[in-house]
Residue frames relative to the residue before (quaternion, step in Angstrom):
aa qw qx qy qz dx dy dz
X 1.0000 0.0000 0.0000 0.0000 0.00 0.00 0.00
X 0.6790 0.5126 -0.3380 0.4024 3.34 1.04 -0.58
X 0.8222 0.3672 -0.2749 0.3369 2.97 0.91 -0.20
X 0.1458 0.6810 -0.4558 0.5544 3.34 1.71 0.98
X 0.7617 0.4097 -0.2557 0.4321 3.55 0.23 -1.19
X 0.6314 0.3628 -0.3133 0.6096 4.13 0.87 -0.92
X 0.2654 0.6594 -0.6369 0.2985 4.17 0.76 0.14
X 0.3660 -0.6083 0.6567 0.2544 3.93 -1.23 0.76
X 0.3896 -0.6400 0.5626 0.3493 3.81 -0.55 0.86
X 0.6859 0.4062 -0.4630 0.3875 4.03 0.14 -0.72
X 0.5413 0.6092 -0.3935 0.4255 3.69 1.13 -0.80
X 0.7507 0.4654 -0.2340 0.4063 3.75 0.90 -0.97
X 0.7588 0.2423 -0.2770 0.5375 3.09 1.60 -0.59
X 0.4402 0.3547 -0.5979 0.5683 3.70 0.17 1.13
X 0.5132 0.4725 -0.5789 0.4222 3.99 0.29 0.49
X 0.7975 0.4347 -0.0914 0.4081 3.37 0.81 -1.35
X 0.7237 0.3679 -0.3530 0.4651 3.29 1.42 -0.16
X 0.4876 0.5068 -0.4672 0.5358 3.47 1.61 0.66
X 0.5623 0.5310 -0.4444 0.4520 3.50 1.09 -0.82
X 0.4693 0.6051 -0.4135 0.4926 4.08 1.03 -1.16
X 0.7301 0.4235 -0.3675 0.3905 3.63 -0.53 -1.78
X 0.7858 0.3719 -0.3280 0.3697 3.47 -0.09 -1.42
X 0.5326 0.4452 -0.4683 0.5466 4.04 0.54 -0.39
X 0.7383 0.3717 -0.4173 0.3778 3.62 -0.26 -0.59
X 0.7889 0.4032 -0.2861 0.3649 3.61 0.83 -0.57
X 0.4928 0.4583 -0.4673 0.5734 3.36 1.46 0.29
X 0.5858 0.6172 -0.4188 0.3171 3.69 0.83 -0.39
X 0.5640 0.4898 -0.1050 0.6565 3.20 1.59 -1.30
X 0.6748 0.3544 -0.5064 0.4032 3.54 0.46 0.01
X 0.6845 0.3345 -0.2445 0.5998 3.84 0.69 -1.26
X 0.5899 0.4962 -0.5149 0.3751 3.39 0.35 1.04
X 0.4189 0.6018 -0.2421 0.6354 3.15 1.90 -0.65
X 0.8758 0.3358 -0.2057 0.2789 3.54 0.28 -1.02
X 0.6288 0.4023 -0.3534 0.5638 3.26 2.00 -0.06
X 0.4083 0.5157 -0.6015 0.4534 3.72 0.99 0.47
X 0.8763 0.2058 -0.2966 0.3189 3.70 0.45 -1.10
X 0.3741 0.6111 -0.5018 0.4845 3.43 1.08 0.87
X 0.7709 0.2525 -0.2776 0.5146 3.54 0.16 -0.59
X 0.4003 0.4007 -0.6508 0.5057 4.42 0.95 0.15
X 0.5141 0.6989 -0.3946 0.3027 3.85 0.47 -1.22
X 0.7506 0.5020 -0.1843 0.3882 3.29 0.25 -1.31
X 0.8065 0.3575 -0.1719 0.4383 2.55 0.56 -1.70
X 0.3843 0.7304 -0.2747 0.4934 3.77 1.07 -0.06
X 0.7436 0.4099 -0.1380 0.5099 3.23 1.14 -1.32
X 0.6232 0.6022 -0.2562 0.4281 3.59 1.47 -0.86
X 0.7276 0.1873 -0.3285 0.5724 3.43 0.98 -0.71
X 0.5155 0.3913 -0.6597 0.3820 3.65 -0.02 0.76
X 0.4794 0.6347 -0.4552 0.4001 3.58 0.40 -0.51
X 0.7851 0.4866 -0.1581 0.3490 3.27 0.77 -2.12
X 0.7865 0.4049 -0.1762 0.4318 3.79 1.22 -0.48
């Protein structure tokens, strides 16, 4: 615990703004991947349909 407290604040925040980047780019990835899952699908519906 003591050392939490002697933690350099800029050190703590460049943890969190790398911890930030990487969430946002898995966010943006499995967003990528449910855009091309559901073109997928929907691809799959009008072959089905004809």
């Amino acid at each position: 615990m003591e050392n939490s407290l002697r933690a350099n604040p800029l050190d703590i925040r460049e943890q969190y703004e790398k911890q930030l980047k990487d969430l946002q780019e898995a966010y943006g990835e499995a967003m990528l991947e449910l855009r091309a899952r559901k073109k997928l699908a929907a691809l799959m519906e009008r072959e089905d349909g004809n």
